[in-house]
SETORNU-74992 format. One record per atom (N, C-alpha, C, O, CB): x, y, z. Coordinates in steps of 0.1 Angstrom, whole numbers, padded with zeros to 4 digits, always signed. Last residue first. Glycine has a CB too. Example, Ala and Ser with C-alpha at 12.3 -4.5 7.8 and 13.67 -1.06 7.14 Angstrom:
2
+0128-0022+0071
+0137-0011+0071
+0129+0000+0079
+0134+0011+0080
+0141-0006+0057
+0132-0057+0078
+0123-0045+0078
+0132-0033+0078
+0142-0033+0085
+0113-0045+0090
END
This chain:
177
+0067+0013+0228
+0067-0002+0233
+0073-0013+0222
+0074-0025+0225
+0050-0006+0237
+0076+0045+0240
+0078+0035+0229
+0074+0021+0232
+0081+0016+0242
+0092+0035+0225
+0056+0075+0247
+0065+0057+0250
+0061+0053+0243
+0050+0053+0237
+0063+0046+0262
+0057+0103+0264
+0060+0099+0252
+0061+0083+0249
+0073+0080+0249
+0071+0105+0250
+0067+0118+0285
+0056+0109+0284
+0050+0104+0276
+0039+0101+0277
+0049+0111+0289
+0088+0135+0276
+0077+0140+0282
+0066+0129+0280
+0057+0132+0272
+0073+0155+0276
+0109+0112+0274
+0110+0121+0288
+0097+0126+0287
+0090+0123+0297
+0124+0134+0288
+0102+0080+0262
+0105+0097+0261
+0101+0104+0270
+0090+0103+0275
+0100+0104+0250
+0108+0048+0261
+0105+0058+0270
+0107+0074+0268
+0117+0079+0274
+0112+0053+0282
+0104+0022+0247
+0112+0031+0247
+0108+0040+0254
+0097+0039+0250
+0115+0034+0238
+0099-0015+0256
+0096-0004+0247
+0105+0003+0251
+0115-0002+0258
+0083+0003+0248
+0099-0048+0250
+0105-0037+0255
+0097-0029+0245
+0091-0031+0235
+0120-0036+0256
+0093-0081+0269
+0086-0072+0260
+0096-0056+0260
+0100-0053+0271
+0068-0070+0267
+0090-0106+0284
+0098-0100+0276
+0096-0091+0267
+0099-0094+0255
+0102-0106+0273
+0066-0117+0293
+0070-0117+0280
+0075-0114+0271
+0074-0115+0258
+0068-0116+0276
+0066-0094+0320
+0061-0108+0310
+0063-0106+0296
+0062-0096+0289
+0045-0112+0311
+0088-0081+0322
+0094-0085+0326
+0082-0101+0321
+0085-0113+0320
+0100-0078+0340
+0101-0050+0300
+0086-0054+0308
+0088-0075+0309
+0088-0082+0299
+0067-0046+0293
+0124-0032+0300
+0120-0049+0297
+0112-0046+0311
+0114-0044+0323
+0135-0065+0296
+0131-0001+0283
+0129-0008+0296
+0126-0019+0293
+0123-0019+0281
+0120-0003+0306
+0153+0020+0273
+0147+0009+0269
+0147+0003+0285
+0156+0002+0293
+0154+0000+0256
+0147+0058+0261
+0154+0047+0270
+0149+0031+0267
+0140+0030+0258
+0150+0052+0287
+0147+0094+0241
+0141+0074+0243
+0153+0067+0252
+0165+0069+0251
+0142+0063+0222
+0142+0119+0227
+0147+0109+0237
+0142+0094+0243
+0133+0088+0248
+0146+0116+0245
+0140+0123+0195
+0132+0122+0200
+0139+0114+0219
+0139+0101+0220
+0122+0114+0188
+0164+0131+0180
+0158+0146+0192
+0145+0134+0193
+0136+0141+0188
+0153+0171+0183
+0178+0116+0168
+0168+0123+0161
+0164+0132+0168
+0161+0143+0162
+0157+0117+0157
+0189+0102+0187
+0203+0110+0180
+0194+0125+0175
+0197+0137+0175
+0211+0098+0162
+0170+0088+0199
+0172+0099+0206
+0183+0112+0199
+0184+0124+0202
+0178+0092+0218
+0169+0071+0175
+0157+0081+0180
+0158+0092+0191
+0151+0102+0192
+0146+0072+0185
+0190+0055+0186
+0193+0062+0172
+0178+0073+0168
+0178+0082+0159
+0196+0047+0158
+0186+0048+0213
+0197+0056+0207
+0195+0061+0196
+0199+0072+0195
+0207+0051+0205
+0163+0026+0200
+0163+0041+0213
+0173+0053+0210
+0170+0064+0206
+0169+0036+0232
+0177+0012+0186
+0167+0022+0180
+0164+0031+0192
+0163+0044+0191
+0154+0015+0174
+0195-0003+0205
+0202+0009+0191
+0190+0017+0185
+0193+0028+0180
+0210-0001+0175
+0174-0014+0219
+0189-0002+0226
+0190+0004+0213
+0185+0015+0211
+0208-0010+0232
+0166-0032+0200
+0157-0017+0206
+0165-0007+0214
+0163+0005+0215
+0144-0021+0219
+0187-0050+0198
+0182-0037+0186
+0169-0028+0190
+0163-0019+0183
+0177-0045+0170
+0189-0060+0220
+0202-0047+0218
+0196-0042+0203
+0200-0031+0198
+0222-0053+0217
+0168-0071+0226
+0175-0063+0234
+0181-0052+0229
+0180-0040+0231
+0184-0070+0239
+0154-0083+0192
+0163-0079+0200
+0158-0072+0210
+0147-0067+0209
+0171-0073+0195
+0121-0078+0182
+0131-0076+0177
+0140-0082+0196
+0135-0084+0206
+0132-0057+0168
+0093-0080+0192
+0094-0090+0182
+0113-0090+0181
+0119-0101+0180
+0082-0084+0164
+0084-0057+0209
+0088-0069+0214
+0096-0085+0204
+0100-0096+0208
+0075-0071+0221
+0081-0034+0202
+0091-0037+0195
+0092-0053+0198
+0098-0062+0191
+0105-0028+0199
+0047-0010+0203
+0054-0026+0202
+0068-0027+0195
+0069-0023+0183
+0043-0037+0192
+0052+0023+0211
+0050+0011+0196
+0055-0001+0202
+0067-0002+0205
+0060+0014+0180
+0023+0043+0225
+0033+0033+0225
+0038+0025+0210
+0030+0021+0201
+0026+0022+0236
+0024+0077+0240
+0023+0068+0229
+0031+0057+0230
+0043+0057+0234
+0025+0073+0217
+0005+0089+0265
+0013+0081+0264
+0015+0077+0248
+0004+0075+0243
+0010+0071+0272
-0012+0123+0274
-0011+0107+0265
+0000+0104+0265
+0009+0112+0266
-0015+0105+0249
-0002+0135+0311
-0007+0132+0294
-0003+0120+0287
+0004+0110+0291
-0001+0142+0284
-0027+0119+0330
-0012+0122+0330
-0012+0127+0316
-0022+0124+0309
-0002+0109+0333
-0051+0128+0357
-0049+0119+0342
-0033+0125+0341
-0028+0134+0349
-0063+0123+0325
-0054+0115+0388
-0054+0127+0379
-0048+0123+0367
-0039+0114+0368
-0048+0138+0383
-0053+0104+0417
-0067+0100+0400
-0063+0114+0390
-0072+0122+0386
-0093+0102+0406
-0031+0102+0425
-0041+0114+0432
-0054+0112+0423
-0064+0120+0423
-0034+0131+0430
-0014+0088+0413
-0018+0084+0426
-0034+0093+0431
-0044+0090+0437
-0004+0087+0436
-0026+0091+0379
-0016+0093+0389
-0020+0090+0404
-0033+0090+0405
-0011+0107+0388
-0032+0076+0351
-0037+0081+0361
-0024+0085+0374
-0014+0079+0374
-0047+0070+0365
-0028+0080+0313
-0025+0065+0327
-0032+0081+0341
-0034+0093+0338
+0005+0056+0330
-0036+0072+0282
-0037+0080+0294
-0036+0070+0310
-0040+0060+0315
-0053+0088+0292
-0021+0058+0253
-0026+0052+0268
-0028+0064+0276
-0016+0068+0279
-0015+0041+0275
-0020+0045+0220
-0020+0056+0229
-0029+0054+0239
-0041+0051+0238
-0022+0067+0223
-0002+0024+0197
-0012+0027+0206
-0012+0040+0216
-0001+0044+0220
-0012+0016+0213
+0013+0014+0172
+0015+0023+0178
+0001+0020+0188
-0006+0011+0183
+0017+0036+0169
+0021-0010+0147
+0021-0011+0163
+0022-0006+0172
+0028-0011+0182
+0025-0015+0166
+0013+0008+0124
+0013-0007+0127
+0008-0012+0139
-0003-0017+0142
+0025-0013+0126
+0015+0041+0129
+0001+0031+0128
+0004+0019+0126
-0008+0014+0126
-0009+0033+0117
+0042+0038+0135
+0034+0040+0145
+0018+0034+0142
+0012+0026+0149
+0034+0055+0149
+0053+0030+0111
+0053+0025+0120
+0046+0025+0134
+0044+0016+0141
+0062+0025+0120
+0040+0054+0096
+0036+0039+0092
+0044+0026+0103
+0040+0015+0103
+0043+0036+0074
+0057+0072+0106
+0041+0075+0109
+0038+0060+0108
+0033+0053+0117
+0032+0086+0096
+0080+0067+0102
+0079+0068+0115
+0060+0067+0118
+0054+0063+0128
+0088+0084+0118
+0081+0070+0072
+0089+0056+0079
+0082+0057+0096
+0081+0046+0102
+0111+0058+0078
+0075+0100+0072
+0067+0084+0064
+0069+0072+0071
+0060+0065+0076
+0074+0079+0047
+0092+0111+0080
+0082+0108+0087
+0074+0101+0082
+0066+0095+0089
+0077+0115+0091
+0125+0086+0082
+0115+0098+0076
+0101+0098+0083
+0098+0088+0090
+0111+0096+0058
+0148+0070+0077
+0146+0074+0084
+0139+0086+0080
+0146+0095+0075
+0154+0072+0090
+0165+0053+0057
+0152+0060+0056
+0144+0065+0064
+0132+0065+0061
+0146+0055+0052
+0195+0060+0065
+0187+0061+0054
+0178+0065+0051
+0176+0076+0045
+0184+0054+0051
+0191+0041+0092
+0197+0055+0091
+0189+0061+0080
+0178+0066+0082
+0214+0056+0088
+0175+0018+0082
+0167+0021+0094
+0176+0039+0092
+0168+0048+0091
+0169+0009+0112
+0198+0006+0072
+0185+0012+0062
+0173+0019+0072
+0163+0025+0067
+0176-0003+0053
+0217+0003+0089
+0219+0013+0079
+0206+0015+0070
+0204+0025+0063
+0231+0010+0070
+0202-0014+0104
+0205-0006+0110
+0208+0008+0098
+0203+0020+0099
+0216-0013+0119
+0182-0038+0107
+0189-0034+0092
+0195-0015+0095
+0192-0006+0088
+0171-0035+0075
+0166-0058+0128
+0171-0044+0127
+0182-0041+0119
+0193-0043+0124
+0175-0038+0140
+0155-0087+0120
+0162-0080+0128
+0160-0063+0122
+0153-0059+0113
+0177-0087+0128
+0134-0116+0119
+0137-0099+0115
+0146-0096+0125
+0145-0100+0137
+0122-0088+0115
+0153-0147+0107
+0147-0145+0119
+0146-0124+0120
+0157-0118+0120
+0159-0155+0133
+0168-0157+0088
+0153-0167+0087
+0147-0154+0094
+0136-0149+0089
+0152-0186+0098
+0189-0143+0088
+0190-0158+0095
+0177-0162+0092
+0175-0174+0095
+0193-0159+0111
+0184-0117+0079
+0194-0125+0070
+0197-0143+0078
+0205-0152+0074
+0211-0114+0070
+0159-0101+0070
+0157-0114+0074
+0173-0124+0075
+0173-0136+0072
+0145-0120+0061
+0166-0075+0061
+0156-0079+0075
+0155-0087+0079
+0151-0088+0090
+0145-0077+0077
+0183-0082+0036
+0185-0069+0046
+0180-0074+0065
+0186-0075+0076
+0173-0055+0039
+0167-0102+0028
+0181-0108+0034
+0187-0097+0040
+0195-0100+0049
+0192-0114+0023
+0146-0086+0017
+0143-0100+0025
+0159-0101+0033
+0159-0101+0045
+0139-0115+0012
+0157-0067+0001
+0155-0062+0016
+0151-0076+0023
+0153-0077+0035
+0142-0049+0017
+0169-0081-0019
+0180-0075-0014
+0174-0070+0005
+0181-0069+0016
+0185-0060-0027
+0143-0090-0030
+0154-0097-0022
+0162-0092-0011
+0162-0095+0001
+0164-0101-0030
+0131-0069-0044
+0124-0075-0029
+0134-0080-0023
+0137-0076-0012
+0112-0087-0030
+0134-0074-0069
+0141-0059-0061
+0137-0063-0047
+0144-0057-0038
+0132-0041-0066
+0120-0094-0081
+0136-0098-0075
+0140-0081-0069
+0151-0078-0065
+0150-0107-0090
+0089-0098-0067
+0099-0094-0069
+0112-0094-0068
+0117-0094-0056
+0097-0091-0068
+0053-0110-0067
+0066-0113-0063
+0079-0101-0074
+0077-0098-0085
+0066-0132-0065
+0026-0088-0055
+0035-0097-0063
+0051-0096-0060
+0058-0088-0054
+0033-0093-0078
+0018-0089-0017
+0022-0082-0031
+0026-0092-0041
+0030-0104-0037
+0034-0071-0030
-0010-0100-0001
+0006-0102-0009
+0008-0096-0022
+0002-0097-0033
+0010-0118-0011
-0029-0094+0027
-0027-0099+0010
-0011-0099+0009
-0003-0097+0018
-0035-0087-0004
-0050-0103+0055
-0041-0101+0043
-0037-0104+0031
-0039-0115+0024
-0034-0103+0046
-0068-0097+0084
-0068-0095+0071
-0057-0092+0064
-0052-0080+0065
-0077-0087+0069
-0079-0115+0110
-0070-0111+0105
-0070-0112+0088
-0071-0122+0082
-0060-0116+0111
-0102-0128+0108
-0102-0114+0117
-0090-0112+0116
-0088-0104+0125
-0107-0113+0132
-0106-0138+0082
-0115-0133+0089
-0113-0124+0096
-0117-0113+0093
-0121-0140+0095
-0086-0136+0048
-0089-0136+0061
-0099-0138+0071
-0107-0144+0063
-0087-0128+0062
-0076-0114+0024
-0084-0128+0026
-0083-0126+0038
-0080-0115+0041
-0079-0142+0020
-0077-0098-0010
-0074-0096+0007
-0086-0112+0012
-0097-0117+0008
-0082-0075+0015
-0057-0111-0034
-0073-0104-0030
-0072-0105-0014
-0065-0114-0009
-0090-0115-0035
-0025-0098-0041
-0034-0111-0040
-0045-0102-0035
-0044-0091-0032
-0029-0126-0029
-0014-0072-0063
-0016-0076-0050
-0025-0089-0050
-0031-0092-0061
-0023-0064-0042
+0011-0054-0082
-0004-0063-0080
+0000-0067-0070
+0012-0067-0066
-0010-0075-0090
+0025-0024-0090
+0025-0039-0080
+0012-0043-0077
+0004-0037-0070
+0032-0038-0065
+0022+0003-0095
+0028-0005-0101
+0029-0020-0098
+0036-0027-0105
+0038+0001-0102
+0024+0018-0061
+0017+0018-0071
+0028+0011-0086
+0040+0014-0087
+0012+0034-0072
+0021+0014-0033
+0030+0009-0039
+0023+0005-0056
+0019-0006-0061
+0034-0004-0028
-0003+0022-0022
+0007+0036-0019
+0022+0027-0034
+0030+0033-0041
+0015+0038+0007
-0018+0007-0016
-0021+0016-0026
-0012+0023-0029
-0011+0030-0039
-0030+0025-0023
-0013-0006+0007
-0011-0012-0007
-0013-0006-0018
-0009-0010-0029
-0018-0022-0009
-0025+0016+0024
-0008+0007+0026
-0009+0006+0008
-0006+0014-0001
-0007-0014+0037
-0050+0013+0024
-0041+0025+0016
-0023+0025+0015
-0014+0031+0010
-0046+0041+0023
-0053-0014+0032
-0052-0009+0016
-0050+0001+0016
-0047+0004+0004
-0061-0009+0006
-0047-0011+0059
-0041-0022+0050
-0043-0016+0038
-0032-0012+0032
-0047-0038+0051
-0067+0009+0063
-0056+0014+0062
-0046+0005+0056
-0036+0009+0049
-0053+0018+0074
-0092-0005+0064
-0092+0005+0051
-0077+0008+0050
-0073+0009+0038
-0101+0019+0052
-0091-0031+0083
-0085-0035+0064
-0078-0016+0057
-0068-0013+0049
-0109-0044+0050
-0089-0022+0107
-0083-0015+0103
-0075-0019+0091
-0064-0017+0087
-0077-0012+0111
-0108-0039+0117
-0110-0029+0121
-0102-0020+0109
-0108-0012+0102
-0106-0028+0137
-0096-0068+0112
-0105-0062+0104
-0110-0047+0107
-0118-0043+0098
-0115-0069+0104
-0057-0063+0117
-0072-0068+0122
-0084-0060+0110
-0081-0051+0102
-0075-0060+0141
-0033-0068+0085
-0043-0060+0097
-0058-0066+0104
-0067-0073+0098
-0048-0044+0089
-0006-0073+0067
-0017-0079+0076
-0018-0072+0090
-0011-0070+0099
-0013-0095+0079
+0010-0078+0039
+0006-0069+0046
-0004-0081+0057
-0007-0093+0055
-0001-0057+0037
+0043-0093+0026
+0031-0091+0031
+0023-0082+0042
+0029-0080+0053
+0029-0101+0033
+0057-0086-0005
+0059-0078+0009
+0045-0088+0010
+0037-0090+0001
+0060-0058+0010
+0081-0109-0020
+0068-0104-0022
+0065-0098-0004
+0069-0104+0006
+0057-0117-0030
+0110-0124-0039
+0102-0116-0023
+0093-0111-0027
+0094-0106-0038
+0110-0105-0014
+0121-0152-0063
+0117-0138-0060
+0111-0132-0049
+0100-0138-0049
+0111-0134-0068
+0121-0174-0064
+0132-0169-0062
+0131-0155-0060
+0140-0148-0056
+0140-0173-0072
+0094-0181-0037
+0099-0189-0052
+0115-0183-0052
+0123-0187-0043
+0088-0183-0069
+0086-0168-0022
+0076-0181-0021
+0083-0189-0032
+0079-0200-0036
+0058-0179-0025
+0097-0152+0006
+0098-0159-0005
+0096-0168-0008
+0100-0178-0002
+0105-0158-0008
+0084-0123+0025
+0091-0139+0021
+0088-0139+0010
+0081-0131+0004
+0086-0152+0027
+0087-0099+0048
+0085-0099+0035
+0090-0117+0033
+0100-0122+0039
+0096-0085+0028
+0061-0075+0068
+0070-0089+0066
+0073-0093+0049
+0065-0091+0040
+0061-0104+0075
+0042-0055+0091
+0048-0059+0077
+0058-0073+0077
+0061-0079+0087
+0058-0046+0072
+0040-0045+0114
+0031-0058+0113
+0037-0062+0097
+0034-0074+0093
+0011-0054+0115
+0071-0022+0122
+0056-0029+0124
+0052-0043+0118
+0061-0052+0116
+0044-0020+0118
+0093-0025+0102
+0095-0022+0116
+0084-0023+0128
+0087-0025+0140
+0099-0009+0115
+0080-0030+0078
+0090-0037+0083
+0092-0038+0096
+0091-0049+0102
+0100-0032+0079
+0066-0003+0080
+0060-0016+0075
+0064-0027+0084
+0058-0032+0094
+0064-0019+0061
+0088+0016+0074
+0078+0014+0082
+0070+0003+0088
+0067+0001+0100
+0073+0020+0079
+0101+0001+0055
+0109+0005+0064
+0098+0005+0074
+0098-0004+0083
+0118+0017+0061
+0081+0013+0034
+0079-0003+0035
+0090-0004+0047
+0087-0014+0053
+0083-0014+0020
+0082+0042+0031
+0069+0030+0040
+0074+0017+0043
+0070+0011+0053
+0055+0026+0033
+0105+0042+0023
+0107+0046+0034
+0091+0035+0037
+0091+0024+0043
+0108+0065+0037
+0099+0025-0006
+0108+0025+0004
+0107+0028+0023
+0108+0020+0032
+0116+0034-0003
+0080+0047-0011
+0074+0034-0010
+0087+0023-0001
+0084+0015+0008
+0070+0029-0029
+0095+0067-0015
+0087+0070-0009
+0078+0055-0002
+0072+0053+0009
+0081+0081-0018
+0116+0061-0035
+0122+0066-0024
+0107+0062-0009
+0109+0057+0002
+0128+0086-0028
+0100+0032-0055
+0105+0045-0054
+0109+0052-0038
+0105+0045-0028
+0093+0052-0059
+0113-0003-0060
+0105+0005-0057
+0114+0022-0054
+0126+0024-0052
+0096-0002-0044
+0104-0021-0093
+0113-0014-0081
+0104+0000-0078
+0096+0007-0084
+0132-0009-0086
+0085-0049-0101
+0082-0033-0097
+0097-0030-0089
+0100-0037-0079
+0065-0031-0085
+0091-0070-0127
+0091-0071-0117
+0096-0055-0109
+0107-0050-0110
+0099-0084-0115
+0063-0080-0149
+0075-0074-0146
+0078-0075-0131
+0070-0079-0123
+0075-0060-0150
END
């Protein structure tokens, strides 16, 4: 068969999406793929756990570890949501939508990190959090700054100038990457 998915598996896969997730198509139907360093297979599978009703390929890899869901035609509609040139973008009304702390947590554990930085005087600052966006747009980390700030989380976008890279900036030292 081919699994639709529920409100909750939704918002994660939004999460997902917005981190190390990705979804293609190997035939006429989309299948989500997951993929984590080996440090962090256990959380790849409680990912995959969470999408209950959907077989999965055997996790494969060395130091990057991934599998693939089975394939699905409910899958499409979000392949051509996130993918509609080949290339992920920002699905702006499904980003409104599902906007949850499911969606927010599962994006932070993709490509969240947390940094104590120092001040001139060696005095620690508080934690920093960061999420990698560098994969998306200019202007779709502008609209997710904005649309995280709409949330009460405040956010700015700065370009870190190797590699073009942005994150988001929250007033109490908060950061988005």
């Amino acid at each position: 068969g081919h699994p639709a998915l529920n409100t909750k598996q939704e918002e994660l896969l939004v999460g997902m999406l917005l981190g190390d997730g990705s979804i293609s198509v190997p035939g006429k139907s989309a299948q989500i793929k997951v993929q984590q360093c080996v440090a962090q297979e256990s959380y790849m599978r409680l990912k995959m756990s969470a999408f209950t009703g959907m077989a999965w390929t055997p996790i494969n890899g060395k130091s990057q570890r991934q599998a693939n869901s089975q394939v699905s035609f409910h899958l499409n509609e979000w392949r051509n949501a996130w993918y509609p040139k080949g290339k992920k973008v920002i699905p702006r009304e499904i980003i409104k939508s599902h906007f949850s702390p499911l969606m927010l947590v599962a994006w932070y554990l993709d490509d969240g990190s947390i940094a104590i930085n120092k001040t001139k005087k060696g005095n620690e600052t508080n934690p920093s959090a960061f999420i990698s966006t560098q994969g998306f747009t200019k202007d779709d980390n502008e609209w997710l700054a904005e649309f995280l700030t709409s949330k009460g989380i405040k956010t700015s976008v700065h370009e870190i100038k190797a590699g073009g890279t942005f994150y988001k900036k929250q007033e109490d030292k908060v950061y988005y990457r």
